[in-house]
Every structure is written in C-alpha cells, then in structure tokens.
C-alpha positions in Angstrom: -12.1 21.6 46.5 -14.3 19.2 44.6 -12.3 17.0 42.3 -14.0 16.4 38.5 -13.0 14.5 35.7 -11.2 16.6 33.2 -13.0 14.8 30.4 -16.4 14.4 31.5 -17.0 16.8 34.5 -18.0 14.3 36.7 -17.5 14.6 40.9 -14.6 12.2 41.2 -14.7 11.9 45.2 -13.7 8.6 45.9 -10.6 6.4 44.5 -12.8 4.0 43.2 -14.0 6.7 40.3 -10.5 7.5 39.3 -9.7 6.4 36.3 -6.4 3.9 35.7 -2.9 4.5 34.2 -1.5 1.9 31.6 0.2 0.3 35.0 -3.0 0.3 37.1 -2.5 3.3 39.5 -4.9 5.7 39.9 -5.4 8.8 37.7 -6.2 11.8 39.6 -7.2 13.8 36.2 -9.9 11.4 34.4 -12.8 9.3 36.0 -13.2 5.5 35.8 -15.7 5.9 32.7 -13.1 8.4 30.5 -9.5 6.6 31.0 -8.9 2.6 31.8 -5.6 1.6 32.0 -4.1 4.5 30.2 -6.4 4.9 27.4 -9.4 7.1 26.7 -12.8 4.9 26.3 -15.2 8.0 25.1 -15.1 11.1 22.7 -16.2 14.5 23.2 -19.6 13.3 21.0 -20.1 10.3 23.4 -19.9 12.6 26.5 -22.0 15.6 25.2 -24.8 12.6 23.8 -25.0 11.1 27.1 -24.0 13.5 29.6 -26.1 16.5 28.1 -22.7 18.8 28.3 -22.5 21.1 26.0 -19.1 21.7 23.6 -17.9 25.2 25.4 -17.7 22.7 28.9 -16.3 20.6 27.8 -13.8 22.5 26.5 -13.3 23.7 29.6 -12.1 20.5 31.0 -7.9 19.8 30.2 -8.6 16.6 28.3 -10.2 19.0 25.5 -8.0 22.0 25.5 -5.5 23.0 23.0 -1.8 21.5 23.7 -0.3 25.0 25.2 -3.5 25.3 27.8 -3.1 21.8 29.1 1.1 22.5 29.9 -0.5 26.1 31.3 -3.1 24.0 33.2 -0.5 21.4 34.7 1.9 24.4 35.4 -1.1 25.5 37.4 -0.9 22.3 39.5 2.5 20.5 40.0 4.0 22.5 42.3 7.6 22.9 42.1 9.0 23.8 38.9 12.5 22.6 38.0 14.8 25.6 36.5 18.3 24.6 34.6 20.9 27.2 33.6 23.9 26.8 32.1 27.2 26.9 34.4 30.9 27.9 34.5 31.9 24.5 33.5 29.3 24.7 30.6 27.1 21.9 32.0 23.0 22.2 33.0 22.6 23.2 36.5 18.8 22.0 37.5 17.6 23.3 40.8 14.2 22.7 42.4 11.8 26.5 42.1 8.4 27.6 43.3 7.2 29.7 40.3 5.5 33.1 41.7 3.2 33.8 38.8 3.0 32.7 34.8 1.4 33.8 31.5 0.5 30.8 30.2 3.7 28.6 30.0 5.3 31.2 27.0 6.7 33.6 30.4 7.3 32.5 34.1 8.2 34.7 37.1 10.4 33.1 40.1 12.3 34.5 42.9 15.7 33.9 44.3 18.8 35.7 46.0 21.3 38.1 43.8 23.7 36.5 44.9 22.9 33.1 44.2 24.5 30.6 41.3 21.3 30.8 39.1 21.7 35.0 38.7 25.7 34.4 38.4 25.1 31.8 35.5 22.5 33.9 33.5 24.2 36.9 33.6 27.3 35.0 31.8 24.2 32.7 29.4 20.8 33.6 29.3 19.7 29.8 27.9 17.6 28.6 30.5 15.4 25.7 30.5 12.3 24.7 32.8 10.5 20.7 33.4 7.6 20.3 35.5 5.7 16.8 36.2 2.3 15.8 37.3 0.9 12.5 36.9 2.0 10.9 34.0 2.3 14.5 32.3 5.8 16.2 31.2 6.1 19.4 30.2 9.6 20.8 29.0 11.0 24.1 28.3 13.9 25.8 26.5 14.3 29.5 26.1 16.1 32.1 27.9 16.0 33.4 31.1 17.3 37.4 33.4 17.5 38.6 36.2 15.5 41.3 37.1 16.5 43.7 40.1 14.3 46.9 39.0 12.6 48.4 41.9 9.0 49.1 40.6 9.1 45.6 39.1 10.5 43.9 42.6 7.7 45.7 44.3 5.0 45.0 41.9 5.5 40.9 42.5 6.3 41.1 46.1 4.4 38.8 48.2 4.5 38.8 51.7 5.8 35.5 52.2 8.9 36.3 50.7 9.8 38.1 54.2 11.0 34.8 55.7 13.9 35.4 52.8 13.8 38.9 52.6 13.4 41.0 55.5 13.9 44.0 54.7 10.4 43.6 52.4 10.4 44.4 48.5 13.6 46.7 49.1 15.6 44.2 50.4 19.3 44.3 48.7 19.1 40.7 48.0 16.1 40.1 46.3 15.7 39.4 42.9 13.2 38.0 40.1 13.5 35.7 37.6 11.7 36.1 33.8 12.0 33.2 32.3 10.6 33.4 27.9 9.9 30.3 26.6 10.9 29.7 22.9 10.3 26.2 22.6 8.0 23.4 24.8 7.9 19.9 24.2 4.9 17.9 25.9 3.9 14.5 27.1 0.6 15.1 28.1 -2.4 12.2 27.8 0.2 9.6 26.2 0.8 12.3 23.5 4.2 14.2 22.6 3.8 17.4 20.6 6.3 20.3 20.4 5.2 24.2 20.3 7.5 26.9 18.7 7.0 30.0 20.3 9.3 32.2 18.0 
C-alpha cells in the first residue's frame, strides 16, 4: 500500500521524504515539505496554490480533518487498543485489546472470554476507559463499557479467526463481546490537545 502525506498527498516512498518530529525521527504521517522538526511549514492555501489539489482532497487527508475523524482515523491504524476497567479493589485495570470493529471513536466492539476479569469488573462498574498511540498521536477515552452475550449479536460480529479462541464457532459458551460508548475523548493529535464531549 502506497504511503502519502496526510497533508499534501504526496507518494512518501522513501525515508528521506518523511517528514521530522520536534526530536528528529521520522514521521510516517507528513512528507519532508508539510512537517520539519515537529512543525507544519505549509497551509491548506499553499498546498492547493502549488499542488493544484483541490479543498474536498485535501480534506481527505488526516492533517485537514475535523478532531473526532483524525482519533477515528488513528484508531483505524495503531493496532492494539488499550481497555481499563475498574476492579474489586477500585483501581484501573488496563489490558492490551485488538478492537473488532468501530463507529467512529463514539462506540468500539472487542472480544474476550465470559469468564474473564474485564466481563467480571463491568458487570460490578460499567466505567470503562480506552488509550490508543500512533506516532506522536494520543487518543483517550472515558465512557462506559457491557458485555454482550446475545446470540444474534455474537453471530453478527463473528469472525473466523476467533476459532483459535472459540471453537465451538459463534455459539461457543465462552465467547463474549465488548461495547464500549464513549462519553468523553481527549486528543493529542499534530502537537494539539482538544477534548470532545459526546453527551
């Protein structure tokens, strides 16, 4: 998969065109031209005056979207997710998850065992909070969070990985989904903290 600038759209497909963090390593998002050494060098007018990119591409690109499509776009991209709920001693209990799908970063689906600490802890405290990283980027996320063991449901999100863990397919007496709601997300995306209110 071709690698572009996320300001610019330009073919990033060598390290020299990355663009630099504030510390000098490479940024995988931005090219060379967009982002030195953690700061932006262009605006959305530069680019579309000498790049002949129109407004609607560009904002297309992260660097231009609205706050709650660039966590949505990272969520996309970082991998493992990290999922705290609260335990019996009242303390944060963050564990490493592989989200299964999302809407946007307002409701994400995971998997996990019924009988594991995370289902035992919501059942007693829905607060639930979710952190992903990528690059220099931080999302955060504070709502609540259930356990869902309805049948149709299980069955709509099975995937068929999910058969190394449960073999006994969508049925399975130990599988169980996640929903986690956001109510409240606070960013560090592009050197910029913001916080969203979802309710």
């Amino acid at each position: 998969m071709e690698r572009i600038c996320q300001s610019c759209g330009m073919a990033m497909d060598s390290p020299e065109l990355h663009g630099t963090h504030g510390d000098g390593h490479r940024n995988g998002d931005y090219c060379i031209r967009c982002y030195r050494n953690g700061l932006f060098t262009c605006s959305s007018i530069d680019i579309a005056a000498n790049e002949g990119i129109s407004e609607k591409r560009l904002h297309a690109l992260k660097r231009w979207m609205d706050d709650e499509d660039k966590a949505s776009w990272i969520l996309d991209r970082c991998g493992y997710i990290t999922l705290s709920t609260i335990d019996e001693d009242g303390c944060p209990r963050p564990v490493a998850i592989d989200p299964i799908t999302h809407d946007g970063i307002r409701e994400i689906w995971m998997t996990t065992y019924r009988s594991s600490a995370k289902v035992r802890h919501l059942k007693a405290d829905p607060k639930a909070g979710i952190s992903f990283v990528r690059e220099a980027d931080s999302v955060t996320l504070t709502g609540t969070a259930e356990a869902i063991t309805e049948k149709e449901t299980l069955r709509r999100f099975w995937k068929d990985i999910f058969i190394r863990y449960f073999p006994a397919g969508p049925d399975d007496e130990g599988y169980c989904l996640i929903r986690f709601s956001a109510s409240k997300a606070r960013l560090w995306i592009d050197g910029v903290a913001s916080t969203l209110s979802f309710r």
